[in-house]
C-alpha positions in Angstrom: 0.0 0.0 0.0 1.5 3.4 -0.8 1.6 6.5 1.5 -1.0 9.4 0.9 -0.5 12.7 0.8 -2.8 14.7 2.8 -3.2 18.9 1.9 -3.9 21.2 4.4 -5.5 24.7 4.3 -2.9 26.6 3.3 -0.5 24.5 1.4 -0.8 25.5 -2.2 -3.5 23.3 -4.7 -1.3 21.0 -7.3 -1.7 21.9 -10.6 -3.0 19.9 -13.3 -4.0 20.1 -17.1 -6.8 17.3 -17.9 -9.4 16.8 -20.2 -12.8 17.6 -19.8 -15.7 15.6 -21.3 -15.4 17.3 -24.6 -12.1 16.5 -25.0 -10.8 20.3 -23.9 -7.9 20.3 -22.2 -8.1 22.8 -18.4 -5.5 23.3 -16.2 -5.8 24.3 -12.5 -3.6 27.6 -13.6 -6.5 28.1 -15.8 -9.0 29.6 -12.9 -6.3 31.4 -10.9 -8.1 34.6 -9.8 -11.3 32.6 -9.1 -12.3 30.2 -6.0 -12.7 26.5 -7.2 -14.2 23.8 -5.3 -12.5 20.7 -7.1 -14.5 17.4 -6.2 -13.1 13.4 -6.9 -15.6 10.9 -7.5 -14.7 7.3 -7.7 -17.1 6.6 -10.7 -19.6 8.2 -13.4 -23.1 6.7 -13.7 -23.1 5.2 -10.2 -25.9 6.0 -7.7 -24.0 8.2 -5.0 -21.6 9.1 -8.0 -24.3 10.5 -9.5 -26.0 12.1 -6.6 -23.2 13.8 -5.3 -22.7 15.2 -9.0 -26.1 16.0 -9.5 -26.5 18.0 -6.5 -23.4 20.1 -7.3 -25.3 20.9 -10.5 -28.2 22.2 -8.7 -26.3 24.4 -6.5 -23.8 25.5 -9.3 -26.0 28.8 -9.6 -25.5 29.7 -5.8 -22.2 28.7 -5.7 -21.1 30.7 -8.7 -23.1 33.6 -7.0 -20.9 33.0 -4.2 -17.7 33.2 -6.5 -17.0 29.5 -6.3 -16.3 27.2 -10.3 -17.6 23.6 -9.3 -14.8 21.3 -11.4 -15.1 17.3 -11.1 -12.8 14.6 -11.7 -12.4 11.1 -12.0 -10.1 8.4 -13.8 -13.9 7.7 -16.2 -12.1 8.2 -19.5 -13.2 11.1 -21.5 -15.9 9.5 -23.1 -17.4 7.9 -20.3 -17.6 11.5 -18.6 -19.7 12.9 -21.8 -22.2 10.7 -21.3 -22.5 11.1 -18.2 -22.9 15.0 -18.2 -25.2 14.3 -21.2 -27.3 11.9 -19.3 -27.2 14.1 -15.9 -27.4 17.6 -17.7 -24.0 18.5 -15.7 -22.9 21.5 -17.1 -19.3 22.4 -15.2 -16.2 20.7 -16.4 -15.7 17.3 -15.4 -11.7 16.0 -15.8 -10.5 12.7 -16.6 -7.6 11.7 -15.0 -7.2 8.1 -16.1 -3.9 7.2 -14.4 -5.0 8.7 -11.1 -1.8 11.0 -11.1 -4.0 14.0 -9.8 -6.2 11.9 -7.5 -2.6 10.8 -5.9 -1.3 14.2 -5.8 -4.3 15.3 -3.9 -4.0 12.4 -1.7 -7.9 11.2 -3.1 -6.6 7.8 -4.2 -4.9 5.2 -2.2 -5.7 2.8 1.0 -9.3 2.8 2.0 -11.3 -0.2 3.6 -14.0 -1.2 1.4 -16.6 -3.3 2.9 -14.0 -4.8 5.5 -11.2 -5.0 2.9 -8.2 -2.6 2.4 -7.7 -1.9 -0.7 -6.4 0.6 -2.9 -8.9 3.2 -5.0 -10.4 6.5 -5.0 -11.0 8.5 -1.6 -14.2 10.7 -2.5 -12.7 13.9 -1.4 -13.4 17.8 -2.2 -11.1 21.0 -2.2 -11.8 24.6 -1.9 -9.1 26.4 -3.2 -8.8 30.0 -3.5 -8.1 32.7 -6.1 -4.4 32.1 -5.6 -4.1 28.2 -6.1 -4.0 27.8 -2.6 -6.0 25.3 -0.3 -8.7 26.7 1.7 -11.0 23.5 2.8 -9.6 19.6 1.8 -12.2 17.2 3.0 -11.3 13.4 2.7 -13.4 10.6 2.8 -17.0 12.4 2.3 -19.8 10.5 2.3 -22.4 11.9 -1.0 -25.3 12.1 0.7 -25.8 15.6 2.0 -21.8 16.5 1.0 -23.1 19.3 -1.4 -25.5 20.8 1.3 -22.2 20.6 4.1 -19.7 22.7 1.3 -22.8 25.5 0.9 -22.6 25.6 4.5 -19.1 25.8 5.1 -18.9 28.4 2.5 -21.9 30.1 3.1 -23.2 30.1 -0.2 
C-alpha cells in the first residue's frame, strides 16, 4: 500500500491540465483569480456518483453567486464523462484523469477499507481552493449524501 499525501489549508492546490468531457484540455492555472471547489468521485453513472454530482449541479447557480467554479474529476475516460454530463445535464467541467496521477497528488486515491477489505482506489474527497491556487477546505473521505449541502454551508453560499 503506498503512502497518501494529505493537503492542508494553506498548502498550495497541485496543478493539473486534464481533459474535460469534450475533449478540452483545463489546467488548474487556468481559474487562478477565481475560487474552485474541485470534487473526486470514484465513478460516473453510479448511484452516489451520481448524486453527489447531481447535486453540485443544482447548487452551481448559488455557488457561482458566491464566486465559487464547481470542477469534477475522475479516472472515467473522456468519453465515459460525456455521457455522463449528457445523461445528468452536468454543465461544469468534469476531468479525466485516467492514471490517477492528480487523484494521488491530492492524496484522493490510495488505502481505504472497502466493505472490511483494504484496498487501494479513489478516496471521494473535495477542495476549496482560492483565487491564488491555494488550499482553503480539503475534506477526505466524504460520504455523497448531503456533502453538497455541508460545502454550501461551510462556505456560506
Amino acid at each position: 500500500m503506498t503512502e497518501r499525501v494529505i493537503l492542508e489549508p494553506g498548502m498550495p492546490a497541485p496543478d493539473f491540465a486534464l481533459k474535460d468531457q469534450d475533449g478540452r484540455p483545463r489546467a488548474l492555472a487556468d481559474f487562478r483569480g477565481q475560487k474552485v471547489i474541485l470534487f473526486f468521485i470514484p465513478k460516473a453513472m453510479t448511484p452516489a456518483c451520481t448524486m453527489e454530482s447531481c447535486e453540485f449541479q443544482e447548487s452551481s447557480a448559488q455557488l457561482q453567486a458566491a464566486g465559487y467554479r464547481v470542477l469534477g474529476i475522475s479516472r472515467d475516460p473522456v468519453e465515459r464523462l460525456r455521457r455522463f454530463a449528457d445523461r445528468d445535464g452536468l454543465e461544469y467541467p468534469f476531468l479525466s484523469d485516467p492514471d490517477a496521477e492528480i487523484h494521488r497528488a491530492y492524496g484522493a486515491y490510495g488505502t481505504k477499507n472497502s466493505y472490511g477489505k483494504l484496498v487501494e482506489g479513489v478516496i471521494r474527497s473535495t477542495f476549496v481552493i482560492d483565487e491564488k491556487g491555494r488550499i482553503e477546505h480539503a475534506l477526505y473521505n466524504i460520504k455523497a449524501t448531503g456533502h453538497v449541502e455541508r460545502i454550501r454551508k461551510l462556505l456560506d453560499a
